[in-house]
N, C-alpha and C positions, 0 to 999 in steps of 0.2 A: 504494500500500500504506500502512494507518497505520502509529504509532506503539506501539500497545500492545501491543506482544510481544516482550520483550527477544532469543528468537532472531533474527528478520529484523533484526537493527540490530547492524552489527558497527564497530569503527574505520577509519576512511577511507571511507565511503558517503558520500553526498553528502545533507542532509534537510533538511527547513523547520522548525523549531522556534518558537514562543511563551514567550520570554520573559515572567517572573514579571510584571514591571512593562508587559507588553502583553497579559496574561491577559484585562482586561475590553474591551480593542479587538478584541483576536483575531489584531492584525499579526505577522507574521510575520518571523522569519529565517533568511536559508538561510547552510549551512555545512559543513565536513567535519566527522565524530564523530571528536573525539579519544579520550574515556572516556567510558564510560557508568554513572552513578552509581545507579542504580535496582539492585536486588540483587534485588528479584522475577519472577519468570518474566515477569509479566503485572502494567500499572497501568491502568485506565481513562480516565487524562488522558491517559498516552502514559509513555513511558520517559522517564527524566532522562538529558541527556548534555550534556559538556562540550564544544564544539566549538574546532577549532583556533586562533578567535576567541579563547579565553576564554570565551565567554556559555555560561549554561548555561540550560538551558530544557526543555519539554517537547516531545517528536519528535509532529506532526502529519503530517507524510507524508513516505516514504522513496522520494526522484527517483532510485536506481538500482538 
């Protein structure tokens, strides 16, 4: 499942995010959503969320 729908993405899911500073490689990191910073229903990069990490990034696919 993507990223660009802020219903499918809740806190504790498990998803791969892209990192600002890895936008032009595309690499990836996976992590649990702590908050999710996007307030729009819908982004076309994907949702913003903050992960238990710390990192905040764009959700490109949700693993659960």
């Amino acid at each position: 499942m993507d990223g660009t729908s802020r219903s499918s993405i809740k806190p504790g899911i498990k998803v791969s995010i892209v990192l600002k500073e890895d936008q032009r490689s595309g690499r990836r990191t996976l992590g649990i959503v702590r908050d999710i910073l996007t307030n729009s229903r819908t982004h076309p990069h994907g949702i913003k969320v903050r992960l238990e990490s710390g990192e905040v990034g764009r959700v490109q696919e949700i693993l659960e």
